[in-house]
C-alpha positions as CSV (number, residue, x, y, z in Angstrom):
1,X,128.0,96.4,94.1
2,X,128.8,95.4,90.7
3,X,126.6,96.8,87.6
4,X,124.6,93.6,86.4
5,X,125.2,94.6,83.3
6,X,129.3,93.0,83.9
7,X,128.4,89.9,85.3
8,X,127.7,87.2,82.3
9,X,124.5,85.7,81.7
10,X,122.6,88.5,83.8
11,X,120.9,91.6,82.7
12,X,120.3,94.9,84.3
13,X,116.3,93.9,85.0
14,X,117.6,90.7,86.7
15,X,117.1,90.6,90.4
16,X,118.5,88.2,93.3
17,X,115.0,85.6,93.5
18,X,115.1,84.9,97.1
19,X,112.4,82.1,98.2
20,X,110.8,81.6,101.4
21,X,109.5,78.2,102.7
22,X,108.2,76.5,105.8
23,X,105.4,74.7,107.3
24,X,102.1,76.6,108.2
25,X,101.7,79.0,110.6
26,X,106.0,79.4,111.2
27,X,105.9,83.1,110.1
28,X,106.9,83.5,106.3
29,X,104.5,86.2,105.3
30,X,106.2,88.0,109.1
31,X,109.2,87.0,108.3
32,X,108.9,88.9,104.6
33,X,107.4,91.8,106.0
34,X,110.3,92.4,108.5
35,X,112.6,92.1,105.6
36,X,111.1,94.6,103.5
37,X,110.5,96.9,106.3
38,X,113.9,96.4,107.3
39,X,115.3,97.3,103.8
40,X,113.1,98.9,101.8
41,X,115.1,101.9,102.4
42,X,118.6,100.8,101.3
43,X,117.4,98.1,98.6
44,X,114.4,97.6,95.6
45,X,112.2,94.8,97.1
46,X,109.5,92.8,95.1
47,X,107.2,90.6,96.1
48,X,105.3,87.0,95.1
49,X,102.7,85.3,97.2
50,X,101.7,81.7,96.7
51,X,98.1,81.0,97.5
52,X,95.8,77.8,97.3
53,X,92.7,79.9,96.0
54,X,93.2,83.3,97.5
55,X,95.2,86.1,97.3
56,X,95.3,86.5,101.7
57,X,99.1,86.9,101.7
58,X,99.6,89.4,99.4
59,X,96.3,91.5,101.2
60,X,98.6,91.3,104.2
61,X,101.9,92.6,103.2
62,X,99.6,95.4,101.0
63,X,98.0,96.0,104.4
64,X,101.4,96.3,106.2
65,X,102.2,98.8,104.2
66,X,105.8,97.6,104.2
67,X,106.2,97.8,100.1
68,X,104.4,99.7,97.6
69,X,101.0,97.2,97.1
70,X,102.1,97.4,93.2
71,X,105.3,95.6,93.9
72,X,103.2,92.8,95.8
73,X,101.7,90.2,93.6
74,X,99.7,87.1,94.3
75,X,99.8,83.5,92.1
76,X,96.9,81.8,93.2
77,X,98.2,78.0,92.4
78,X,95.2,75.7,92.5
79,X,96.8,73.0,93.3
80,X,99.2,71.9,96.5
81,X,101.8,74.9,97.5
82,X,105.2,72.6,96.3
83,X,103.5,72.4,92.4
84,X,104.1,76.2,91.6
85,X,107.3,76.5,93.6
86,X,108.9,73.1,92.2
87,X,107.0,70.8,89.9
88,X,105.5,73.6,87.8
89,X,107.0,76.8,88.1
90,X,105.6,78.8,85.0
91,X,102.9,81.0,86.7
92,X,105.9,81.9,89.7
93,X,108.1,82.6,86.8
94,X,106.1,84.8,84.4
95,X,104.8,86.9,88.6
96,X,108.9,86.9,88.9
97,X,110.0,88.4,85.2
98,X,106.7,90.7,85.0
99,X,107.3,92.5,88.3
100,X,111.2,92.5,87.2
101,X,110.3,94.5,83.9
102,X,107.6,97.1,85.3
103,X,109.8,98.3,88.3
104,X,113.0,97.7,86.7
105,X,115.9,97.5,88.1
106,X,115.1,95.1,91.3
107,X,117.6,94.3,93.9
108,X,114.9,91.0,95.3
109,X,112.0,89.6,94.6
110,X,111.2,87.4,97.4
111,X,108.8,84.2,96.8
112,X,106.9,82.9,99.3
113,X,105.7,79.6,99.2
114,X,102.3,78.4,100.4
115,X,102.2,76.6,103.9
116,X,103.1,73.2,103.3
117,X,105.2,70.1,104.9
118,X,109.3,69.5,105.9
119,X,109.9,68.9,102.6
120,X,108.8,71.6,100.0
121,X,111.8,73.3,98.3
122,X,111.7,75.2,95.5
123,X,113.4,74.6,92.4
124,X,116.1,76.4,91.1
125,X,115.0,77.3,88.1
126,X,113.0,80.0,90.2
127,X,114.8,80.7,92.8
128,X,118.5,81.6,93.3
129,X,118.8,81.1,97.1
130,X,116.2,79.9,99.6
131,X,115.4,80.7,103.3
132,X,113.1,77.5,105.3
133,X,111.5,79.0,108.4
134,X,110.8,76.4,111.2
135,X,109.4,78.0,114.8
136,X,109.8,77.0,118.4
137,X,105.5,77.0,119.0
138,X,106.5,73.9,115.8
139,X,108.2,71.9,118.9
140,X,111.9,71.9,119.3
141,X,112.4,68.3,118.0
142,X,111.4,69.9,114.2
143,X,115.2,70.9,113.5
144,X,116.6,67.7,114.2
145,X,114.4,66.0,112.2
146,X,115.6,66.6,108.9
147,X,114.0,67.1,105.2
148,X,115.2,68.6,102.3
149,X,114.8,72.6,103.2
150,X,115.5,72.1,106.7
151,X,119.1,70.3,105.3
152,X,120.2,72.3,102.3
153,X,118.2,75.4,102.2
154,X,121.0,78.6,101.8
155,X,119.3,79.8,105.3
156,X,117.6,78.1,107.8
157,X,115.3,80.4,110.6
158,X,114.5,79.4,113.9
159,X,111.6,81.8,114.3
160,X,110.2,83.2,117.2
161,X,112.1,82.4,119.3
162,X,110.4,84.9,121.8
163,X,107.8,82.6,122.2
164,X,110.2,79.9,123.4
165,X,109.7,80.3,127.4
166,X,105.9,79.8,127.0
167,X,106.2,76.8,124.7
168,X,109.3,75.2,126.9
169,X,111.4,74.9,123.8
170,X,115.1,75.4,124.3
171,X,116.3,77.6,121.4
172,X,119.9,76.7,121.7
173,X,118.9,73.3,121.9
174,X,116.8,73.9,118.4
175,X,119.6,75.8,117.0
176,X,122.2,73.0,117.5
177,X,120.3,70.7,116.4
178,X,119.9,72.5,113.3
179,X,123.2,73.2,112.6
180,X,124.0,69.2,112.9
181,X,121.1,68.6,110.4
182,X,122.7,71.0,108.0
183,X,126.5,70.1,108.3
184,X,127.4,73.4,109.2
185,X,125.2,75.8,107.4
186,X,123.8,78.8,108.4
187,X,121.0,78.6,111.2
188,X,119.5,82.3,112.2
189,X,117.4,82.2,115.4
190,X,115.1,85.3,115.1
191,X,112.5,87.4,116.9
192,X,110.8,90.3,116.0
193,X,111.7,92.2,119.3
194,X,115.6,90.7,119.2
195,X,117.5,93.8,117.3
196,X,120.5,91.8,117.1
197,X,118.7,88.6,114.9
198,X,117.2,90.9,112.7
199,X,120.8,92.8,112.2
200,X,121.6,88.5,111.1
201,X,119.2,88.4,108.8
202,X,119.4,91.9,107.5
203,X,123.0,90.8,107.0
204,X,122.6,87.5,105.6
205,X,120.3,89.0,102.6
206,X,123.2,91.8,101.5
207,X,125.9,88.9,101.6
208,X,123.4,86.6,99.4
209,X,122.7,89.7,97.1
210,X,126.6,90.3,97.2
211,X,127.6,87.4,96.1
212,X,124.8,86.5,93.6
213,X,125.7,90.1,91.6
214,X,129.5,89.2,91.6
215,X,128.7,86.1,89.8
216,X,129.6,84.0,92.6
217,X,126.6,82.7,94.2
218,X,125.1,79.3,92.8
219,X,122.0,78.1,93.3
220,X,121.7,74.8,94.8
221,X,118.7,72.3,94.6
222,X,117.7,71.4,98.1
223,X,116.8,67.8,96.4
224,X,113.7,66.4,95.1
225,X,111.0,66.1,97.9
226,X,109.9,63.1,99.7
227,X,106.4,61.1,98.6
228,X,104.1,64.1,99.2
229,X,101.2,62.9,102.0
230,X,97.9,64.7,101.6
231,X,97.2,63.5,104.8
232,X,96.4,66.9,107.1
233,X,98.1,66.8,110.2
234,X,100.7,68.8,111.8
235,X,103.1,69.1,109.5
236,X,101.1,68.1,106.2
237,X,100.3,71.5,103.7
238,X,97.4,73.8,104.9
239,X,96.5,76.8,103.3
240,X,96.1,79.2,105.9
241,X,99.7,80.8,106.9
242,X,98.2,83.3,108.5
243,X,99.9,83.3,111.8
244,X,101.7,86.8,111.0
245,X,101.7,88.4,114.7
246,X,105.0,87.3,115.0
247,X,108.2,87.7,112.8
Protein backbone atom coordinates (compact mmCIF):
# COMPACT_ATOMS: atom_id res chain seq x y z
CA UNK A 1 0.00 0.00 0.00
CA UNK A 2 0.99 3.40 -0.46
CA UNK A 3 3.04 5.39 2.45
CA UNK A 4 0.31 7.95 3.82
CA UNK A 5 2.81 10.16 3.94
CA UNK A 6 2.26 10.52 -0.45
CA UNK A 7 -1.16 10.84 -0.43
CA UNK A 8 -2.21 14.79 0.10
CA UNK A 9 -4.08 15.92 2.87
CA UNK A 10 -3.26 12.75 5.06
CA UNK A 11 -0.57 12.03 7.51
CA UNK A 12 1.24 9.01 8.61
CA UNK A 13 -0.96 8.83 12.09
CA UNK A 14 -4.09 8.94 9.91
CA UNK A 15 -6.08 5.79 9.76
CA UNK A 16 -9.09 4.47 7.47
CA UNK A 17 -12.26 5.54 10.22
CA UNK A 18 -14.53 2.74 9.33
CA UNK A 19 -18.17 3.13 11.17
CA UNK A 20 -20.55 0.58 12.11
CA UNK A 21 -24.34 1.12 12.41
CA UNK A 22 -27.60 -0.84 12.79
CA UNK A 23 -30.54 -1.26 14.87
CA UNK A 24 -30.27 -3.07 18.25
CA UNK A 25 -29.56 -6.40 18.86
CA UNK A 26 -28.34 -7.02 14.68
CA UNK A 27 -24.65 -7.86 15.80
CA UNK A 28 -22.31 -4.72 15.54
CA UNK A 29 -20.26 -5.25 18.56
CA UNK A 30 -20.06 -9.42 16.75
CA UNK A 31 -19.67 -8.13 13.72
CA UNK A 32 -16.48 -5.89 15.05
CA UNK A 33 -15.04 -8.62 16.94
CA UNK A 34 -15.02 -11.00 13.90
CA UNK A 35 -13.23 -8.27 12.01
CA UNK A 36 -10.57 -7.74 14.32
CA UNK A 37 -10.13 -11.27 15.04
CA UNK A 38 -10.07 -11.90 11.50
CA UNK A 39 -7.34 -9.22 10.88
CA UNK A 40 -5.56 -8.39 13.63
CA UNK A 41 -2.78 -10.29 12.32
CA UNK A 42 -2.26 -8.69 8.85
CA UNK A 43 -3.61 -5.08 9.88
CA UNK A 44 -3.38 -2.25 13.13
CA UNK A 45 -7.06 -2.24 14.40
CA UNK A 46 -8.49 0.43 16.84
CA UNK A 47 -11.51 0.56 18.34
CA UNK A 48 -14.51 3.14 19.57
CA UNK A 49 -17.59 2.13 21.35
CA UNK A 50 -20.68 4.33 21.63
CA UNK A 51 -22.62 3.86 24.75
CA UNK A 52 -25.87 5.62 26.28
CA UNK A 53 -24.29 5.59 29.98
CA UNK A 54 -22.05 2.67 29.96
CA UNK A 55 -19.10 1.47 28.76
CA UNK A 56 -20.74 -2.54 28.06
CA UNK A 57 -19.44 -2.63 24.50
CA UNK A 58 -16.04 -1.89 24.95
CA UNK A 59 -16.00 -4.55 28.26
CA UNK A 60 -17.05 -7.04 25.52
CA UNK A 61 -14.61 -6.70 22.86
CA UNK A 62 -11.83 -6.28 25.97
CA UNK A 63 -13.33 -9.57 27.16
CA UNK A 64 -13.01 -11.21 23.68
CA UNK A 65 -9.77 -10.69 23.75
CA UNK A 66 -9.81 -9.96 20.04
CA UNK A 67 -7.59 -6.52 20.31
CA UNK A 68 -5.31 -5.25 22.90
CA UNK A 69 -8.11 -3.71 25.64
CA UNK A 70 -5.73 -0.44 25.30
CA UNK A 71 -6.76 -0.03 21.64
CA UNK A 72 -10.60 -0.34 22.81
CA UNK A 73 -12.14 2.83 23.99
CA UNK A 74 -15.58 3.72 25.06
CA UNK A 75 -17.52 7.34 24.56
CA UNK A 76 -20.21 7.20 26.78
CA UNK A 77 -22.76 9.81 24.76
CA UNK A 78 -25.49 10.82 27.22
CA UNK A 79 -27.72 11.49 24.90
CA UNK A 80 -29.46 9.30 21.84
CA UNK A 81 -26.76 7.02 19.91
CA UNK A 82 -27.17 9.26 16.30
CA UNK A 83 -25.98 12.70 18.48
CA UNK A 84 -22.25 11.51 18.91
CA UNK A 85 -22.05 9.75 15.59
CA UNK A 86 -23.85 12.74 13.44
CA UNK A 87 -25.20 15.85 15.15
CA UNK A 88 -22.25 16.21 17.54
CA UNK A 89 -19.30 14.37 16.77
CA UNK A 90 -16.54 16.05 19.08
CA UNK A 91 -16.21 13.43 21.88
CA UNK A 92 -16.02 10.41 18.67
CA UNK A 93 -13.54 12.61 17.19
CA UNK A 94 -11.13 13.58 19.95
CA UNK A 95 -11.66 8.92 21.05
CA UNK A 96 -10.71 8.71 17.05
CA UNK A 97 -7.43 11.21 16.90
CA UNK A 98 -6.32 10.16 20.66
CA UNK A 99 -6.15 6.46 19.94
CA UNK A 100 -4.64 7.46 16.39
CA UNK A 101 -1.58 9.34 18.21
CA UNK A 102 -0.81 6.73 21.18
CA UNK A 103 -0.59 3.53 18.81
CA UNK A 104 0.53 5.37 15.85
CA UNK A 105 0.51 4.32 12.80
CA UNK A 106 -3.26 2.67 12.52
CA UNK A 107 -4.48 0.88 9.57
CA UNK A 108 -8.65 1.33 11.17
CA UNK A 109 -10.22 2.52 13.76
CA UNK A 110 -13.68 1.18 13.62
CA UNK A 111 -16.74 3.18 15.31
CA UNK A 112 -19.56 1.61 16.44
CA UNK A 113 -22.52 3.32 16.93
CA UNK A 114 -25.09 2.76 19.68
CA UNK A 115 -28.20 0.60 18.85
CA UNK A 116 -30.57 2.84 17.37
CA UNK A 117 -33.35 3.09 14.40
CA UNK A 118 -33.22 2.66 10.16
CA UNK A 119 -31.98 5.84 9.99
CA UNK A 120 -28.85 6.66 12.04
CA UNK A 121 -25.78 7.40 9.76
CA UNK A 122 -22.87 8.85 10.74
CA UNK A 123 -21.41 11.87 9.45
CA UNK A 124 -18.62 12.24 7.44
CA UNK A 125 -16.72 14.31 9.20
CA UNK A 126 -15.96 11.14 11.42
CA UNK A 127 -16.11 8.53 9.42
CA UNK A 128 -14.59 7.75 5.94
CA UNK A 129 -16.78 4.78 4.98
CA UNK A 130 -19.68 3.14 6.82
CA UNK A 131 -20.94 -0.51 7.15
CA UNK A 132 -25.21 -0.70 8.38
CA UNK A 133 -25.85 -4.25 9.75
CA UNK A 134 -29.52 -5.41 9.38
CA UNK A 135 -30.22 -9.28 10.55
CA UNK A 136 -32.68 -11.90 9.43
CA UNK A 137 -34.15 -12.51 13.42
CA UNK A 138 -34.99 -8.21 12.29
CA UNK A 139 -37.59 -9.87 9.68
CA UNK A 140 -36.84 -10.17 6.08
CA UNK A 141 -39.06 -7.22 4.96
CA UNK A 142 -36.26 -4.73 6.87
CA UNK A 143 -34.02 -4.47 3.54
CA UNK A 144 -36.66 -3.48 1.42
CA UNK A 145 -37.76 -0.94 3.42
CA UNK A 146 -35.36 1.61 2.97
CA UNK A 147 -33.65 4.58 5.16
CA UNK A 148 -30.64 6.36 4.80
CA UNK A 149 -27.85 3.60 5.95
CA UNK A 150 -29.70 0.85 4.58
CA UNK A 151 -29.58 2.99 0.99
CA UNK A 152 -26.28 4.61 0.86
CA UNK A 153 -24.12 3.09 3.43
CA UNK A 154 -20.52 1.96 1.49
CA UNK A 155 -21.57 -1.72 2.91
CA UNK A 156 -24.63 -3.08 3.74
CA UNK A 157 -24.61 -6.73 6.05
CA UNK A 158 -27.34 -9.12 6.07
CA UNK A 159 -26.22 -10.76 9.32
CA UNK A 160 -26.83 -13.90 10.52
CA UNK A 161 -27.96 -15.37 8.23
CA UNK A 162 -27.52 -18.82 10.03
CA UNK A 163 -30.36 -18.07 11.98
CA UNK A 164 -32.49 -17.70 8.84
CA UNK A 165 -34.26 -21.37 8.83
CA UNK A 166 -35.50 -20.84 12.44
CA UNK A 167 -36.84 -17.35 11.83
CA UNK A 168 -38.36 -18.39 8.13
CA UNK A 169 -36.56 -15.58 6.57
CA UNK A 170 -35.36 -16.16 2.96
CA UNK A 171 -31.83 -14.68 2.74
CA UNK A 172 -31.72 -14.41 -0.96
CA UNK A 173 -35.02 -12.91 -0.75
CA UNK A 174 -33.40 -10.22 1.98
CA UNK A 175 -30.38 -9.87 -0.06
CA UNK A 176 -32.26 -8.90 -3.27
CA UNK A 177 -34.16 -6.79 -1.84
CA UNK A 178 -31.33 -4.98 -0.59
CA UNK A 179 -29.52 -4.63 -3.50
CA UNK A 180 -32.76 -2.91 -5.20
CA UNK A 181 -32.91 -0.54 -2.08
CA UNK A 182 -29.33 0.36 -2.80
CA UNK A 183 -29.15 0.66 -6.60
CA UNK A 184 -26.65 -1.72 -6.93
CA UNK A 185 -24.35 -1.36 -3.96
CA UNK A 186 -22.68 -3.78 -2.15
CA UNK A 187 -24.87 -6.16 0.06
CA UNK A 188 -22.72 -8.92 2.15
CA UNK A 189 -24.81 -11.75 3.66
CA UNK A 190 -22.74 -13.01 6.68
CA UNK A 191 -22.56 -15.76 9.29
CA UNK A 192 -20.09 -16.47 11.72
CA UNK A 193 -19.88 -20.22 10.81
CA UNK A 194 -19.97 -19.24 6.68
CA UNK A 195 -16.02 -19.12 5.92
CA UNK A 196 -16.79 -17.89 2.59
CA UNK A 197 -18.89 -14.43 3.94
CA UNK A 198 -16.35 -13.67 6.25
CA UNK A 199 -13.55 -14.15 3.23
CA UNK A 200 -16.37 -11.05 1.76
CA UNK A 201 -16.09 -9.05 4.40
CA UNK A 202 -12.42 -9.69 5.13
CA UNK A 203 -12.13 -8.62 1.49
CA UNK A 204 -14.34 -5.73 1.42
CA UNK A 205 -12.31 -3.96 4.39
CA UNK A 206 -8.62 -4.30 2.40
CA UNK A 207 -10.37 -2.88 -0.86
CA UNK A 208 -12.01 0.11 1.42
CA UNK A 209 -8.47 0.50 3.09
CA UNK A 210 -6.95 0.22 -0.53
CA UNK A 211 -8.64 2.70 -2.00
CA UNK A 212 -8.98 5.26 0.92
CA UNK A 213 -4.76 5.21 1.21
CA UNK A 214 -4.41 5.77 -2.70
CA UNK A 215 -6.45 8.82 -2.29
CA UNK A 216 -9.31 7.45 -4.12
CA UNK A 217 -11.90 6.64 -1.78
CA UNK A 218 -14.52 9.56 -0.86
CA UNK A 219 -16.66 9.60 1.83
CA UNK A 220 -20.11 9.96 1.10
CA UNK A 221 -22.93 11.28 3.51
CA UNK A 222 -25.65 8.65 3.72
CA UNK A 223 -28.14 11.95 4.07
CA UNK A 224 -29.48 13.67 6.93
CA UNK A 225 -31.79 11.27 8.97
CA UNK A 226 -35.56 11.17 9.13
CA UNK A 227 -37.58 13.00 12.21
CA UNK A 228 -36.00 10.99 15.01
CA UNK A 229 -39.08 9.04 17.10
CA UNK A 230 -38.27 8.40 20.72
CA UNK A 231 -41.02 6.21 20.66
CA UNK A 232 -39.48 2.53 21.80
CA UNK A 233 -40.54 -0.07 19.63
CA UNK A 234 -38.94 -2.39 17.33
CA UNK A 235 -36.90 -0.44 15.42
CA UNK A 236 -36.77 2.88 17.68
CA UNK A 237 -32.95 3.32 19.54
CA UNK A 238 -32.37 1.10 22.75
CA UNK A 239 -29.31 0.90 24.47
CA UNK A 240 -28.65 -2.52 25.04
CA UNK A 241 -26.75 -4.08 21.74
CA UNK A 242 -25.86 -6.77 23.50
CA UNK A 243 -26.97 -9.61 21.38
CA UNK A 244 -23.16 -10.66 20.53
CA UNK A 245 -23.56 -14.60 20.33
CA UNK A 246 -23.71 -14.20 16.84
CA UNK A 247 -21.45 -12.45 14.15
Amino acid sequence: MPDLESVPGLSATRSLRLGVAGPVGTGKSSLIALICREMNAELRLGVITNDIYTDEDARFLRSAGVLDPERIRAVETGACPHTAIRDDVTANLIAVEDLESDFAPLDVVLVESGGDNLTATFSPALVDAQIFVLDVAGGGDVARKGGPGIGRADLLVVNKTDLAPYVGVDVAQMVADGRRARDGRPVLALSRTDAESIEGLKDWVRSVLTSFRSGHHVPVDPGPMAPHSHRHDEHSHRHDDHEHPHA
